[in-house]
C-alpha positions in Angstrom: -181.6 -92.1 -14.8 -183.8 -94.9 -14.8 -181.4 -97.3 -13.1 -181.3 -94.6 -10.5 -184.6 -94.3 -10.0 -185.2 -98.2 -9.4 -182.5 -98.0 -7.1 -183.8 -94.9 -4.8 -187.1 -96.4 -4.9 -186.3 -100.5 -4.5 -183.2 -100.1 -2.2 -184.2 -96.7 -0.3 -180.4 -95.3 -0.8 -179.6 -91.9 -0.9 -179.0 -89.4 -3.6 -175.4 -89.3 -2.8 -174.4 -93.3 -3.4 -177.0 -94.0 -6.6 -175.0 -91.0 -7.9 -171.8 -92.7 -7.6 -172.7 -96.3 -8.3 -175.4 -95.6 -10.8 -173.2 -94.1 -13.8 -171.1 -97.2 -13.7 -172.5 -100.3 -15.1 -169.7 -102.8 -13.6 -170.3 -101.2 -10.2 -174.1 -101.3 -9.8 -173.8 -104.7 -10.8 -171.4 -105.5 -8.3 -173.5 -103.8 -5.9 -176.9 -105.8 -7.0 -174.9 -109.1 -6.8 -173.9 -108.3 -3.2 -177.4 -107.1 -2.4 -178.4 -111.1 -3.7 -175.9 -112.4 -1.3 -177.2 -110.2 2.0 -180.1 -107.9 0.9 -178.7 -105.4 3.4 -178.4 -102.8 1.0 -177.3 -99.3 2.7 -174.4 -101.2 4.7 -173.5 -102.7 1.1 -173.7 -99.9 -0.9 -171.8 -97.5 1.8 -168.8 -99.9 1.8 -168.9 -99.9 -2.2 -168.9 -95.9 -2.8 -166.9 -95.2 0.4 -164.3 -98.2 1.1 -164.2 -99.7 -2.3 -164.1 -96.6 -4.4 -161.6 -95.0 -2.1 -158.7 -98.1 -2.5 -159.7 -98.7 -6.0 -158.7 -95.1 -6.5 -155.7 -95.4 -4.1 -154.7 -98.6 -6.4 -154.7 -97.1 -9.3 -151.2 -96.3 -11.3 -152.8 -94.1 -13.5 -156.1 -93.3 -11.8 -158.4 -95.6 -10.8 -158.3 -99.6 -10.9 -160.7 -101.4 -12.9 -163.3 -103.0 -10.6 -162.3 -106.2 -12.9 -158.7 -106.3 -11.5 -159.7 -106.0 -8.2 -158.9 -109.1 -5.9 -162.7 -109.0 -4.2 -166.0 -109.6 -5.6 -170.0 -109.3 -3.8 -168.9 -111.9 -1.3 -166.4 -109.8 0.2 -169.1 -107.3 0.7 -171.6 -109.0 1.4 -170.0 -110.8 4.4 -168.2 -107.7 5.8 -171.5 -105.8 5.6 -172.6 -109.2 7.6 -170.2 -109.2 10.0 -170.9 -105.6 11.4 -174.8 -106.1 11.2 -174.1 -109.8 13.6 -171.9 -107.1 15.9 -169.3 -109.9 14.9 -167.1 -106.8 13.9 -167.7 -103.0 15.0 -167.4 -100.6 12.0 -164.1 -99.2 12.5 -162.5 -102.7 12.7 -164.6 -103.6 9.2 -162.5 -100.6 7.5 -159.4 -102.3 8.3 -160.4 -105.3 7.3 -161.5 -103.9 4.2 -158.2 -102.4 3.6 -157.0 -106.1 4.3 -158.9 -108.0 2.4 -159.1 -105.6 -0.4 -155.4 -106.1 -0.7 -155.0 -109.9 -0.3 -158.4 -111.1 -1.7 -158.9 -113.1 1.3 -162.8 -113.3 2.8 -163.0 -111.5 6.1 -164.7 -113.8 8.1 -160.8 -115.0 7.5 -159.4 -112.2 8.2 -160.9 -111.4 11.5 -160.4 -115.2 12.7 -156.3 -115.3 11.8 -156.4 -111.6 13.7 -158.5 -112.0 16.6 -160.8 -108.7 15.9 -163.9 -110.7 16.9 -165.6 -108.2 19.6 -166.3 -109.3 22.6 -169.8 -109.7 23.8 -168.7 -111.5 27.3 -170.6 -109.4 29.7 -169.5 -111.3 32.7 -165.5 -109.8 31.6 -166.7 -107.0 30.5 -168.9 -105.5 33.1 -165.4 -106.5 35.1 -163.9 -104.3 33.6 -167.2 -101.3 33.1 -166.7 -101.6 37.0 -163.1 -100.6 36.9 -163.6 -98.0 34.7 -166.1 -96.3 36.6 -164.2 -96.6 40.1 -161.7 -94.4 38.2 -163.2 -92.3 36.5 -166.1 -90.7 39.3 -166.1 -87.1 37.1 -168.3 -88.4 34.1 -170.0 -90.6 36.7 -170.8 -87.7 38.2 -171.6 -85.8 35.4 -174.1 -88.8 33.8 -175.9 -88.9 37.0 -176.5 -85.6 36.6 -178.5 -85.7 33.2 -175.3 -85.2 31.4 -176.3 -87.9 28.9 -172.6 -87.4 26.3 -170.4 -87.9 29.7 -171.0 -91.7 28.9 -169.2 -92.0 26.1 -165.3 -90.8 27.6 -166.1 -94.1 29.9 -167.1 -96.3 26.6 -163.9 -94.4 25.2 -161.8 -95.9 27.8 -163.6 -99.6 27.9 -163.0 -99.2 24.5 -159.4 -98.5 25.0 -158.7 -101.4 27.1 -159.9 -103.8 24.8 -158.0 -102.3 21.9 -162.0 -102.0 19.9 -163.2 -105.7 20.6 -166.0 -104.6 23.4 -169.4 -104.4 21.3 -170.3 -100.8 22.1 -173.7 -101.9 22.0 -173.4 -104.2 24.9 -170.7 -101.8 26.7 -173.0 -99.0 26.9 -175.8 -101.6 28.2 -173.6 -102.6 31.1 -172.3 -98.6 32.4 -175.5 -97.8 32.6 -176.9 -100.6 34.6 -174.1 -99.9 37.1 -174.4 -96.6 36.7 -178.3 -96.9 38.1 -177.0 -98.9 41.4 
């Protein structure tokens, strides 16, 4: 209880994660050692006790994988957790790269080079292609102008869509609504 203490006091996490990394000694130290290589550590601990628990479970013959066999270590972590937090990567492209690296043991700045899931954060290409998306879609144009504040996201959806994920969303939704307020 004590470890779980420090780390709902120190690390501000939730009840929830210190619940499931606490118990297990080889975990929280995995989790501390990947907090000393990007003191990020609610990005770090919500990959360990969602996307590293999950495929060490999914690994296992016979139940769970021991965290020892397992082909990634802190780094791996600590750089994916990185990677979203630079908007290198958005989150839904860091699970499959967690999947991927988790897998193959390879570092995901790796990964994401050799598969070109960098996002894109040209706003000359993408407002491009915001503009597009707006000249066909006038209904949520409509309804955004309107005060309907949600009827921006099915045009994110679709800039989204047309660059299968790599658009930071950040940036997309920056861009609709300056040419929205023309």
């Amino acid at each position: 209880f004590d470890k779980q203490r420090r780390f709902l006091e120190e690390y501000d996490l939730p009840f929830t994660v210190t619940s499931v990394i606490c118990p297990d000694k080889s975990l929280s130290d995995f989790f501390e050692a990947a907090v000393a290589l990007y003191n990020k550590p609610i990005p770090i601990a919500n990959l360990i006790a969602n996307d590293l628990l999950r495929e060490l479970s999914a690994a296992g013959i016979e139940g769970t994988l021991p965290l020892s066999e397992c082909k990634i270590g802190p780094q791996h972590i600590a750089g994916l957790a990185r990677m979203v937090d630079d908007g290198m990567i958005s989150k839904q492209v860091a699970q499959d790269v967690f999947i991927e690296i988790f897998s193959t043991g390879e570092a995901p700045e790796k990964v994401v080079e050799e598969k070109g899931l960098k996002q894109s954060s040209n706003t000359v290409e993408l407002e491009e292609m915001c503009r597009e998306i707006i000249d066909k879609n006038p209904k949520p144009v409509e309804e955004f102008k309107a005060g309907k504040e949600n009827a921006i996201n099915a045009l994110k959806g679709q800039v989204m869509k047309a660059t299968r994920g790599k658009a930071n969303p950040k940036i997309v939704d920056e861009i609709l609504r300056k040419l929205m307020a023309e």
